[in-house]
C-alpha positions in Angstrom: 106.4 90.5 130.7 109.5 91.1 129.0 109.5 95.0 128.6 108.2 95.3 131.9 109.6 99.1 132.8 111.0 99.9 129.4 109.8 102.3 126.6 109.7 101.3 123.1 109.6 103.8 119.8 108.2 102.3 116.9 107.8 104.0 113.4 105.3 103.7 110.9 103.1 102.2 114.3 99.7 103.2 112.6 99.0 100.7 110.3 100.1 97.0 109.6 103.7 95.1 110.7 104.3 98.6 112.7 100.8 98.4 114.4 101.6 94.3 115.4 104.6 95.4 116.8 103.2 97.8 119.2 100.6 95.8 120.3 102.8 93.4 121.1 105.6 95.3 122.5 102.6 97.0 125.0 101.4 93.7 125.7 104.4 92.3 127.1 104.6 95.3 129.4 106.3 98.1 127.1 105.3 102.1 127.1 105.0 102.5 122.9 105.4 105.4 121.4 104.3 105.2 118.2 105.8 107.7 115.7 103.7 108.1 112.1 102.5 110.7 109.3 99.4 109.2 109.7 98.5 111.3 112.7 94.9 110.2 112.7 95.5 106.1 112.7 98.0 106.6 115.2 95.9 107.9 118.0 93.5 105.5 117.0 96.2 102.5 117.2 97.6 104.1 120.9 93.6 104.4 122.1 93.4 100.7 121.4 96.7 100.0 123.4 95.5 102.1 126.1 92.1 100.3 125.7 93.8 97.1 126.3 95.7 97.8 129.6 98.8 99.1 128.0 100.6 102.1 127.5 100.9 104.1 124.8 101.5 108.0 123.7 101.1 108.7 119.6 102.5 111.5 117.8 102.4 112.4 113.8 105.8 112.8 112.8 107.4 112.6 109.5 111.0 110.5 110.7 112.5 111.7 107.3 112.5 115.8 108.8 115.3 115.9 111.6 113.4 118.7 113.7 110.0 115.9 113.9 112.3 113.0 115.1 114.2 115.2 117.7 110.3 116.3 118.7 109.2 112.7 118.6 111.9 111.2 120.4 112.3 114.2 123.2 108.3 113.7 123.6 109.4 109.9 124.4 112.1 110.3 127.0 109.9 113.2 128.8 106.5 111.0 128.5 108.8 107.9 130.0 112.1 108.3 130.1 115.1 106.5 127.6 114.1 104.8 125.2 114.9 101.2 125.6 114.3 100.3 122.3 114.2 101.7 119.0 112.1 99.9 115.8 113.1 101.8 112.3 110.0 100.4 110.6 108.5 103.5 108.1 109.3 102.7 104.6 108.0 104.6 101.2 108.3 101.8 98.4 107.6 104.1 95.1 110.1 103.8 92.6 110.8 100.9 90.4 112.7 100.7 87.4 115.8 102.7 87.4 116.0 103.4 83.6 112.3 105.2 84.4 112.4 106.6 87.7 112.9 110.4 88.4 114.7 111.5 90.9 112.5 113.1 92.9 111.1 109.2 93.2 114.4 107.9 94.3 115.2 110.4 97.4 111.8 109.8 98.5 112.1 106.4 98.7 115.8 106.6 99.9 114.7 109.1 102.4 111.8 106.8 103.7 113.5 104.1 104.1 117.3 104.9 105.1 117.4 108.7 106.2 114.4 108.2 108.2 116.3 105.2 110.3 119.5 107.1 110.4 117.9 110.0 112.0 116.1 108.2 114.4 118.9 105.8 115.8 121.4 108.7 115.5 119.0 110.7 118.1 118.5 107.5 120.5 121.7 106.7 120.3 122.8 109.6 122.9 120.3 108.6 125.9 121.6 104.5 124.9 125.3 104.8 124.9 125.2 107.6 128.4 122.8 104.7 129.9 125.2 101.5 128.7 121.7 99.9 127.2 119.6 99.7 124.1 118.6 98.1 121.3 117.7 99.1 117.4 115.6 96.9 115.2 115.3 97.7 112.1 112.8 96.3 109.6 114.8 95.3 106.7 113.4 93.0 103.5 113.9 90.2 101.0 114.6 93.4 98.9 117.7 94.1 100.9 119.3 90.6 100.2 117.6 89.7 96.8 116.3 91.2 93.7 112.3 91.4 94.0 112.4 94.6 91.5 111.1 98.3 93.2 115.0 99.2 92.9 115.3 102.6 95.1 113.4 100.9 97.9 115.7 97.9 97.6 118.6 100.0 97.7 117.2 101.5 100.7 117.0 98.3 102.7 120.1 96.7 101.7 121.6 100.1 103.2 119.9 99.2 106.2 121.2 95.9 106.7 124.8 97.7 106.2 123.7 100.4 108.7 122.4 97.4 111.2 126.3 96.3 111.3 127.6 99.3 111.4 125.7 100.5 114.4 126.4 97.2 115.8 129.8 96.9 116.1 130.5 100.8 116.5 128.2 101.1 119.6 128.7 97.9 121.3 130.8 98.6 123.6 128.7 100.8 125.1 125.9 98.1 125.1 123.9 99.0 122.3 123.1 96.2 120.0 121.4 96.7 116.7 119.5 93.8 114.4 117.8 93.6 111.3 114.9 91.7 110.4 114.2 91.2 106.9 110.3 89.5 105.9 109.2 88.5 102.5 105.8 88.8 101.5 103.3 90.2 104.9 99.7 90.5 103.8 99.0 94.0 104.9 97.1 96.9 103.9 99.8 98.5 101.6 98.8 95.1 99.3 95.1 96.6 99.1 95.6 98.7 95.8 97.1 95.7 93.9 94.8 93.2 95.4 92.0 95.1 94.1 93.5 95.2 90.7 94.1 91.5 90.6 92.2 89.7 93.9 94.5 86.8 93.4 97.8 88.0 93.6 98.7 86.9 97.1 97.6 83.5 96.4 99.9 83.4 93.7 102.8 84.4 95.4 102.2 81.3 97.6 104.0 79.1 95.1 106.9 80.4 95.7 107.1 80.2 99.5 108.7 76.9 100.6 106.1 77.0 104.0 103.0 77.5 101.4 101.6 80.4 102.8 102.8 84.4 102.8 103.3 85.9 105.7 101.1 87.9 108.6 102.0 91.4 110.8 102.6 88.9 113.6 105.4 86.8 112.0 107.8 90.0 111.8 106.7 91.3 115.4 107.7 88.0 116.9 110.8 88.3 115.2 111.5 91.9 116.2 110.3 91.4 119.9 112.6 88.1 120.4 115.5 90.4 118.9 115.0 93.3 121.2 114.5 91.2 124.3 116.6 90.0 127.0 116.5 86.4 125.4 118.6 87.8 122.5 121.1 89.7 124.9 124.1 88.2 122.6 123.3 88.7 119.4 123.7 91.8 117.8 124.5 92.9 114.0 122.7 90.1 112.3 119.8 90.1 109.8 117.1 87.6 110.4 114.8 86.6 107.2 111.3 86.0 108.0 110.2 84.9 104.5 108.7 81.5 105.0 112.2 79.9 103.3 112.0 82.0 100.1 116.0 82.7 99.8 116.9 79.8 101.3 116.0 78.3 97.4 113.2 77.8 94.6 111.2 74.4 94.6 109.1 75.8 91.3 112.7 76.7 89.5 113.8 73.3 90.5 111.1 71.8 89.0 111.0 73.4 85.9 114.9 73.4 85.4 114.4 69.2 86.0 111.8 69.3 83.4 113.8 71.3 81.2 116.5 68.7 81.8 114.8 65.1 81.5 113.1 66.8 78.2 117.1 67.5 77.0 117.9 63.9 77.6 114.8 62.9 75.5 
């Protein structure tokens, strides 16, 4: 049980790679507190922690609005003390196409990825650097590191990754350490509108993932809850990609460049 006796905050807990990360946080002994607009879902995901033997307290909050994340996280420390460890995961991934965008479009996604982090981990923070311990994850992406188009959400994570360092080697001396994981492509729910638009499209994204498959909720919650445990107790300010090898190089570019090359030498 390695959160035996230590509460965990997770954002954006109700639904997909935030929902595997509490379930997996509770199962290896956390208190969760799951923090998420959708109000509804969220009690329903902390009923089925609770369901399973674990521990868990929801509350709809909107971590973009400073007043709901100083509510969320003071219901956290009063429902189980400090938290031990913080998960930025709520995103909004609206905008793409910076010629087109408005920028109403931009803050929001800005704002949902990048305020909403900031706000949490500066409100933590306090409670982790008075008790020398703590630990941020925050979910970063491909998008951070690469270009995969949806520019103001991109932006957003690549200031994340910045903000991971930052909070990182400002905080630990006081025993905070923050890390970054950043996936690739997780078949979740917030794939359902295109999917139904084109039924294929994960399949296709397959050919571009060295380990032939996209990936699941559970590959990024493994990630996150190896980084936030003891195990990990030295590193600190990294990013880790969970893509299945996609920036690590293209095999189908390859390909077709060696193609395009035999075909010059013809």
């Amino acid at each position: 049980m390695r959160f035996a006796d230590r509460t965990v905050l997770v954002t954006g807990a109700a639904m997909g790679i935030g929902n595997a990360m509490a379930r997996r946080f509770a199962a290896e002994g956390a208190a969760v507190v799951i923090g998420d607009v959708l109000g509804d879902q969220a009690l329903a995901a902390a009923s089925e922690i609770e369901a399973a033997g674990g521990r868990a307290l929801a509350l709809r909050a909107d971590v973009t609005v400073e007043a709901e994340v100083d509510a969320l996280v003071a219901a956290a420390e009063q429902a189980y003390g400090g938290v031990d460890v913080l998960v930025n995961n709520a995103y909004s991934c609206e905008g793409d196409n910076v010629a087109l965008m408005d920028v109403a479009t931009w803050e929001q996604d800005i704002a949902g990825v990048l305020r909403s982090a900031f706000l949490c981990s500066r409100r933590v923070l306090r409670g982790m650097i008075e008790r020398r311990s703590g630990v941020i994850v925050n979910i970063a992406s491909v998008n951070g590191l690469a270009y995969f188009g949806n520019e103001a959400y991109s932006a957003g994570k690549a200031g994340l990754i910045n903000l991971t360092e930052s909070i990182a080697v400002r905080y630990g001396r006081y025993g905070v350490r923050a890390v970054a994981v950043a996936p690739g492509s997780i078949a979740t729910a917030a794939w359902q509108e295109r999917v139904e638009k084109e039924p294929d499209v994960l399949e296709r994204l397959v050919r571009w993932y060295p380990l032939g498959r996209v990936g699941t909720p559970d590959d990024v919650a493994s990630a996150a809850l190896f980084l936030a445990s003891d195990e990990a107790a030295w590193i600190s300010g990294v990013t880790l990609r969970v893509d299945g090898g996609l920036l690590a190089g293209n095999q189908v570019m390859v390909d077709e460049l060696l193609v395009e090359s035999r075909d010059a030498e013809l």
